[in-house]
Backbone atoms as SQL, in Angstrom:
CREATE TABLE atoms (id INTEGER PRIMARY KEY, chain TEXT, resi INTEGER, resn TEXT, atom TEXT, x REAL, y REAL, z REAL);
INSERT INTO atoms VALUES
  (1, 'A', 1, 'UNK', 'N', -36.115, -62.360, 25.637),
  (2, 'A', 1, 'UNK', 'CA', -36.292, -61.684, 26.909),
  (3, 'A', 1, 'UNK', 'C', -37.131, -60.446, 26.643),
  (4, 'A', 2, 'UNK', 'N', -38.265, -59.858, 27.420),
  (5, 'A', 2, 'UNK', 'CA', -39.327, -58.939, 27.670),
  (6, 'A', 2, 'UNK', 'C', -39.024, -58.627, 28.579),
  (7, 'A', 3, 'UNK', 'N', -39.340, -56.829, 28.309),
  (8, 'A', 3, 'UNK', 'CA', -38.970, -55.605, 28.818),
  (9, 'A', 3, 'UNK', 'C', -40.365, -55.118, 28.851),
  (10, 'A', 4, 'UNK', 'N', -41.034, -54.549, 29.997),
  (11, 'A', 4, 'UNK', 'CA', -42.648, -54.367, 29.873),
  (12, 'A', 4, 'UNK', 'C', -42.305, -52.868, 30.653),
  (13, 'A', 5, 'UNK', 'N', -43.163, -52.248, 30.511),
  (14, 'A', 5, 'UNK', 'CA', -43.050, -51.313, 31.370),
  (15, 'A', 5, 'UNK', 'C', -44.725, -50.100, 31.212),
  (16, 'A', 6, 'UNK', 'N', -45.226, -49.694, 32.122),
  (17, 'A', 6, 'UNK', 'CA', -46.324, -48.709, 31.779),
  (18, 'A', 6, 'UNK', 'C', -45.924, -47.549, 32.615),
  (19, 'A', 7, 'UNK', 'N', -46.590, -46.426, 32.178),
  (20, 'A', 7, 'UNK', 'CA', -46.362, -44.861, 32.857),
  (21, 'A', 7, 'UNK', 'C', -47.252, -43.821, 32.226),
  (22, 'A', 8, 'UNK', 'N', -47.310, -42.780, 32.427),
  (23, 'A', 8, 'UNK', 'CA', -47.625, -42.033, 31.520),
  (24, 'A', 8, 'UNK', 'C', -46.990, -40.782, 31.561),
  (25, 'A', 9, 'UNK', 'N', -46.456, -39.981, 30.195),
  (26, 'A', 9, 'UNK', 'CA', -46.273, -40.514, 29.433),
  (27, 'A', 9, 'UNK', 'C', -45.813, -42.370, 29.077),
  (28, 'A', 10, 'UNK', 'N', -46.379, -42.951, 28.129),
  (29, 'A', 10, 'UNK', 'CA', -45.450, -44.019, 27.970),
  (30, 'A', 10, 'UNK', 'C', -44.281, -44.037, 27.811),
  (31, 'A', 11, 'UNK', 'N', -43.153, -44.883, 28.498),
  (32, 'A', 11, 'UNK', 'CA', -41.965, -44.561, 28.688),
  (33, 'A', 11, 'UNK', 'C', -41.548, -45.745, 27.256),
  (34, 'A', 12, 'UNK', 'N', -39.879, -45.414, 27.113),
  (35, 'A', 12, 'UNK', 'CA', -39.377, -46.353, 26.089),
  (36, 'A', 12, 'UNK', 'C', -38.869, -47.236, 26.412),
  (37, 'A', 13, 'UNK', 'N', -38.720, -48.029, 26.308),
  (38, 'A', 13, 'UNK', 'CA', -38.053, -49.635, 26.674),
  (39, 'A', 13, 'UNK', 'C', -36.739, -50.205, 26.222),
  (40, 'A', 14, 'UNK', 'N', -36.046, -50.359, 26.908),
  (41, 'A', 14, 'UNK', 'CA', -34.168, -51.605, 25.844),
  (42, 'A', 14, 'UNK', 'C', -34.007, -52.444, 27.051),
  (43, 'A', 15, 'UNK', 'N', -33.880, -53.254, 26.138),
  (44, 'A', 15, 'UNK', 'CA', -33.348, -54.818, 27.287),
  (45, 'A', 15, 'UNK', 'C', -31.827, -55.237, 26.535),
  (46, 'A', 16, 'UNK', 'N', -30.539, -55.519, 27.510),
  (47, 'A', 16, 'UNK', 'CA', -29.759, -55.682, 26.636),
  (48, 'A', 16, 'UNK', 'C', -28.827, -56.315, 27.925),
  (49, 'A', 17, 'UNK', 'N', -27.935, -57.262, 27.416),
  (50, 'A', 17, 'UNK', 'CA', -26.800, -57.823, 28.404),
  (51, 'A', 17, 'UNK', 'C', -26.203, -57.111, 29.170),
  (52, 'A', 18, 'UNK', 'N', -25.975, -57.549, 30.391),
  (53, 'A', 18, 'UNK', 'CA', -25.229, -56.371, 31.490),
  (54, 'A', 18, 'UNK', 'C', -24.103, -56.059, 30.315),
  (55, 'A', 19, 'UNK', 'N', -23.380, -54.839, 30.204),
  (56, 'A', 19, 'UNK', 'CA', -22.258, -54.237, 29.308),
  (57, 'A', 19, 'UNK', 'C', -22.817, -54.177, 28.047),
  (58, 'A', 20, 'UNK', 'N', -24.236, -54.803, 27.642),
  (59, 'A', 20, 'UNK', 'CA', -24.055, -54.693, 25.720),
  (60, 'A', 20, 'UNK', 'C', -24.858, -53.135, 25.418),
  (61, 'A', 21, 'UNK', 'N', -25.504, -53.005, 24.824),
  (62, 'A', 21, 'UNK', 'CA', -26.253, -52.059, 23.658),
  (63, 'A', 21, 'UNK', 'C', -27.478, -52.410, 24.040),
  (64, 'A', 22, 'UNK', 'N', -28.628, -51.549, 24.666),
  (65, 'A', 22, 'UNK', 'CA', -29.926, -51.518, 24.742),
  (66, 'A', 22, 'UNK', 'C', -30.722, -51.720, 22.979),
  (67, 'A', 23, 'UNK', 'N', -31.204, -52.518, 23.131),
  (68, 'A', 23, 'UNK', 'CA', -32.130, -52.530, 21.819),
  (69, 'A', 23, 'UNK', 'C', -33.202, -51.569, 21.686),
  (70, 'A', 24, 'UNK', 'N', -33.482, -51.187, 20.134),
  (71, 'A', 24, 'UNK', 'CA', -34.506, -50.259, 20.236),
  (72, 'A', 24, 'UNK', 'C', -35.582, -50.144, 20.762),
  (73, 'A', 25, 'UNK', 'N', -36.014, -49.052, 21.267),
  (74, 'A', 25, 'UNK', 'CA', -37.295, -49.529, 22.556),
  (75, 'A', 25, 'UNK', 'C', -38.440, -48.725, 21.741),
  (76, 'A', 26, 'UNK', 'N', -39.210, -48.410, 22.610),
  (77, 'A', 26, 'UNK', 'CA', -40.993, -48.220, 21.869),
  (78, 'A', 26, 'UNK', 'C', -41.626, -47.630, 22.839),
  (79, 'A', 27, 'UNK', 'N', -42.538, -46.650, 22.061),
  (80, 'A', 27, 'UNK', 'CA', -43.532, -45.600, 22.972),
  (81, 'A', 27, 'UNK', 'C', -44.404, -45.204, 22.319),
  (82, 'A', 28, 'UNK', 'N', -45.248, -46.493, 22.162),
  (83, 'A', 28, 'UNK', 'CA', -46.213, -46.074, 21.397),
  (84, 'A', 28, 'UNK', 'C', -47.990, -45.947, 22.669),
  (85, 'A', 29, 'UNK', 'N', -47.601, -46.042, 23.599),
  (86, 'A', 29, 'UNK', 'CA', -48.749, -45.915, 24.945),
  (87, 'A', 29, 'UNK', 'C', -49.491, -47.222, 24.992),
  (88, 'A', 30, 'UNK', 'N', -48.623, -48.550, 24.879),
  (89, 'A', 30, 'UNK', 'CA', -49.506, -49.780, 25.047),
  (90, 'A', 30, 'UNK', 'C', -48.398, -50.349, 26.086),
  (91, 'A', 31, 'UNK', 'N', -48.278, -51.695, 25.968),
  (92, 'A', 31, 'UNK', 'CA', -47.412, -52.313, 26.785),
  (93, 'A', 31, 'UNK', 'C', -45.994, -52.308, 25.774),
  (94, 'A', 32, 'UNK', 'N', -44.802, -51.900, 26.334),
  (95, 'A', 32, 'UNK', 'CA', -43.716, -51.981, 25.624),
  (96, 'A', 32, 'UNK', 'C', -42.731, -53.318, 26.258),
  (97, 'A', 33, 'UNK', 'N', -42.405, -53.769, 25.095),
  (98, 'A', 33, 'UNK', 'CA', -41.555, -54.582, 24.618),
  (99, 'A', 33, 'UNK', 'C', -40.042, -54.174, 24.318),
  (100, 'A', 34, 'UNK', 'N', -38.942, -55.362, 25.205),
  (101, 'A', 34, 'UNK', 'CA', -37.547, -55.079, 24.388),
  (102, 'A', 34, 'UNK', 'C', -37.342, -56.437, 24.152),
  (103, 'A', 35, 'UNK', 'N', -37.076, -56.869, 22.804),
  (104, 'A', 35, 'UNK', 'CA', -36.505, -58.794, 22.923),
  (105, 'A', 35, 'UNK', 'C', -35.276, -58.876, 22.438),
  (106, 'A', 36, 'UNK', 'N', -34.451, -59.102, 23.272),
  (107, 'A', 36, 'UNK', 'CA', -32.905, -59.349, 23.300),
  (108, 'A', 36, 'UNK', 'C', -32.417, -60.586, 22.042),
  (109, 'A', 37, 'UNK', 'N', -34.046, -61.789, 22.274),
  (110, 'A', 37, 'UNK', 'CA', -33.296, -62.825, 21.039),
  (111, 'A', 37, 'UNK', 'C', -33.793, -63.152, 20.320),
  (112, 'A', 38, 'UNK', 'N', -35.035, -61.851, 19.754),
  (113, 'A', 38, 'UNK', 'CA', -35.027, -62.045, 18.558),
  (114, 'A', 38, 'UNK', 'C', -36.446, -63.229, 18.013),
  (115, 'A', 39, 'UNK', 'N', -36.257, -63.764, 18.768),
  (116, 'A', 39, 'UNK', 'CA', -37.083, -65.235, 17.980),
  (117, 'A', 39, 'UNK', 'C', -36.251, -66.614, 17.731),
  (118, 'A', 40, 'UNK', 'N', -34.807, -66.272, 17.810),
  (119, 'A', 40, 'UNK', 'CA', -33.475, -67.417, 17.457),
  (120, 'A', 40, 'UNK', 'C', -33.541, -68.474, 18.610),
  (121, 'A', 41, 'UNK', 'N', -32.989, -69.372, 18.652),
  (122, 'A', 41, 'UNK', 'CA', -32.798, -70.258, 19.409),
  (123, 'A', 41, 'UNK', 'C', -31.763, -69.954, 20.293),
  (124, 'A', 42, 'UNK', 'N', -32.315, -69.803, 21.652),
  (125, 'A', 42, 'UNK', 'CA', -31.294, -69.581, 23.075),
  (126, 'A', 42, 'UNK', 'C', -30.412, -70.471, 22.892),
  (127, 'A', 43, 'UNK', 'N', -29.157, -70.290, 23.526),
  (128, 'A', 43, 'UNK', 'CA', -27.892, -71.783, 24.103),
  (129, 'A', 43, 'UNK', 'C', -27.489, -70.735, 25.169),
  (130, 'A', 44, 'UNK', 'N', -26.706, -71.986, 25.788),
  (131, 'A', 44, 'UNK', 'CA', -25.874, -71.772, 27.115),
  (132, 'A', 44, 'UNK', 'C', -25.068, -70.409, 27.200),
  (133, 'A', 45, 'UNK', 'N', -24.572, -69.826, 25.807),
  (134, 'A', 45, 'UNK', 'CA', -23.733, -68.676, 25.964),
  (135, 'A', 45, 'UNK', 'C', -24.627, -67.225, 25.966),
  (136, 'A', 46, 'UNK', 'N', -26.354, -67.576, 25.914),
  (137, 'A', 46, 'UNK', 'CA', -26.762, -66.260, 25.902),
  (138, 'A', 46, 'UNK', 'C', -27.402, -66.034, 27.380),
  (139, 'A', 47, 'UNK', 'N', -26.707, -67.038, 28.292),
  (140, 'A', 47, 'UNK', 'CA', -26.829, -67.258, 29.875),
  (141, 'A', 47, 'UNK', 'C', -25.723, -65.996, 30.271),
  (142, 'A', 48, 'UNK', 'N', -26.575, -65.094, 31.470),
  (143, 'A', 48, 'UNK', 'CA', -25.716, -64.123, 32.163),
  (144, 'A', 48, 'UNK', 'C', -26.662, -62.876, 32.556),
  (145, 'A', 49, 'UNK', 'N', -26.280, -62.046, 32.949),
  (146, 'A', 49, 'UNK', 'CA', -27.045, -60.694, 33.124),
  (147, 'A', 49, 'UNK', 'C', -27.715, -59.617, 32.461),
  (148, 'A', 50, 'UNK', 'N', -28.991, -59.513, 32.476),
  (149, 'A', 50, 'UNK', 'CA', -29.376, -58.822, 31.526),
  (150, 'A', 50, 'UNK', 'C', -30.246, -57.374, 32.734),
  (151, 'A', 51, 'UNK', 'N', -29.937, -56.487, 31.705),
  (152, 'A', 51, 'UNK', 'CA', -30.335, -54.858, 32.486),
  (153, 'A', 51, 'UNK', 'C', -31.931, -54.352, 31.065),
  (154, 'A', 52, 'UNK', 'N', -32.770, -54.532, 32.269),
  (155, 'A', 52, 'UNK', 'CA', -33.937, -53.771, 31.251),
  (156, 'A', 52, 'UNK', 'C', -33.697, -52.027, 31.503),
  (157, 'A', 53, 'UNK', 'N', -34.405, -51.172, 30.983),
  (158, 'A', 53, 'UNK', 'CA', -34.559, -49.850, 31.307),
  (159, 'A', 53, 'UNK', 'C', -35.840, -49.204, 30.917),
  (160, 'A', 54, 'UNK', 'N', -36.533, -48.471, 31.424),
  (161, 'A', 54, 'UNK', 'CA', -37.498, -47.442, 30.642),
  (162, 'A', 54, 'UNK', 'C', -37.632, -46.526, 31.364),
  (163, 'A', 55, 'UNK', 'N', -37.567, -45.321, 30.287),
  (164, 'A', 55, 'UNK', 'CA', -37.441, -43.481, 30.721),
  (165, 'A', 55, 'UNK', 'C', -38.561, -43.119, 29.601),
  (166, 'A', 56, 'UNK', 'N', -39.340, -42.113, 30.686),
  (167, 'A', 56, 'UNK', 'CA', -39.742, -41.100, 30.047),
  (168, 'A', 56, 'UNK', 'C', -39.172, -39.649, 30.613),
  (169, 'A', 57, 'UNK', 'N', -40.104, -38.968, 30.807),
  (170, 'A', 57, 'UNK', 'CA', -40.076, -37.408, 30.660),
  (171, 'A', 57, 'UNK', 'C', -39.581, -37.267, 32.811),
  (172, 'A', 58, 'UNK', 'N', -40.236, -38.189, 33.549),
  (173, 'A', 58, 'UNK', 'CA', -40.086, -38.556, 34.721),
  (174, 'A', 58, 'UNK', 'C', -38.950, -39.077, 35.288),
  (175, 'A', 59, 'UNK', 'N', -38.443, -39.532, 34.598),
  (176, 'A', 59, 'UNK', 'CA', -37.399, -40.457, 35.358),
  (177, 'A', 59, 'UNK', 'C', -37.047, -41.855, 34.717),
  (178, 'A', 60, 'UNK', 'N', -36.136, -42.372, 35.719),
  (179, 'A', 60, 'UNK', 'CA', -35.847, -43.877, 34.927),
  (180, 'A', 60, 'UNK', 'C', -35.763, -44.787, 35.571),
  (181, 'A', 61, 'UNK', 'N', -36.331, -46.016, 35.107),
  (182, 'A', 61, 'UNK', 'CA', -36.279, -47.023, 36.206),
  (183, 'A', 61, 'UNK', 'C', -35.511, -48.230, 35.570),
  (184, 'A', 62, 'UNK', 'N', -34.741, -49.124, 36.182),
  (185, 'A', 62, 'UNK', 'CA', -33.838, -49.892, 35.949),
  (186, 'A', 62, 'UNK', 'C', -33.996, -51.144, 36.458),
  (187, 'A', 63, 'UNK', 'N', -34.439, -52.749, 36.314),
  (188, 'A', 63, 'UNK', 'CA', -34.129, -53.922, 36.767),
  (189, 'A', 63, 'UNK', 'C', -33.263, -54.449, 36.131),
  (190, 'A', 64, 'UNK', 'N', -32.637, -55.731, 37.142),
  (191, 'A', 64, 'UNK', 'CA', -31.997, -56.436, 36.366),
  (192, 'A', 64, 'UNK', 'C', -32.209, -57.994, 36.473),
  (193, 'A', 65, 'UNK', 'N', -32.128, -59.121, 35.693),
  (194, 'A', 65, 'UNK', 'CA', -32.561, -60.507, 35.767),
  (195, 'A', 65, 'UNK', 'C', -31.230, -61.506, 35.357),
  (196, 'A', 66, 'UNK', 'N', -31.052, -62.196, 36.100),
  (197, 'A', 66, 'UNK', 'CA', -29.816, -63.726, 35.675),
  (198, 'A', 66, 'UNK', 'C', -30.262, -64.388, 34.851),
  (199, 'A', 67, 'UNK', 'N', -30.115, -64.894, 33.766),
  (200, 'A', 67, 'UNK', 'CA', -30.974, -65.793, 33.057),
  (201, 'A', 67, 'UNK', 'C', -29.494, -66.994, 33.078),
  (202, 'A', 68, 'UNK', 'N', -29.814, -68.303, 33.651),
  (203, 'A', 68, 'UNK', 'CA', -29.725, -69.163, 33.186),
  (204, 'A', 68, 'UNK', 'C', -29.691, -70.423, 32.008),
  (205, 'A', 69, 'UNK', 'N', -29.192, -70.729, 30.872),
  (206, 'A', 69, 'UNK', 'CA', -29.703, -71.866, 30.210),
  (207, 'A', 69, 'UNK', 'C', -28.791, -73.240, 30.272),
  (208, 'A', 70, 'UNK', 'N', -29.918, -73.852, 30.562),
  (209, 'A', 70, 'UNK', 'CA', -29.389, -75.034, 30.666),
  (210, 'A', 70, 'UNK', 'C', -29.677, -76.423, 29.660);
């Protein structure tokens, strides 16, 4: 799962399961990235709610996405 976000300043990025731990995010002033799996192979149990975030110096903005696997 990708977490994109632009601003300026570039803001930092975590994508992480509704309730888990935001992963380390990035601000380096390109397109930022959060990937929740890694590169591993999805299954049915990594199906549920996931909360992106990115803050800078401005503020913070928050979506959220259902992911399904079937």
């Amino acid at each position: 799962l990708e977490c994109r976000a632009d601003g300026d300043p570039a803001p930092s990025t975590g994508c992480a399961r509704d309730g888990g731990t935001a992963d380390g995010g990035t601000a380096d002033g390109g397109s930022h990235q959060g990937e929740v799996t890694g590169g591993r192979v999805v299954t049915r149990a990594d199906g549920g709610r996931y909360v992106c975030r990115a803050t800078n110096r401005h503020g913070v903005a928050v979506r959220s996405v259902v992911v399904t696997v079937e």
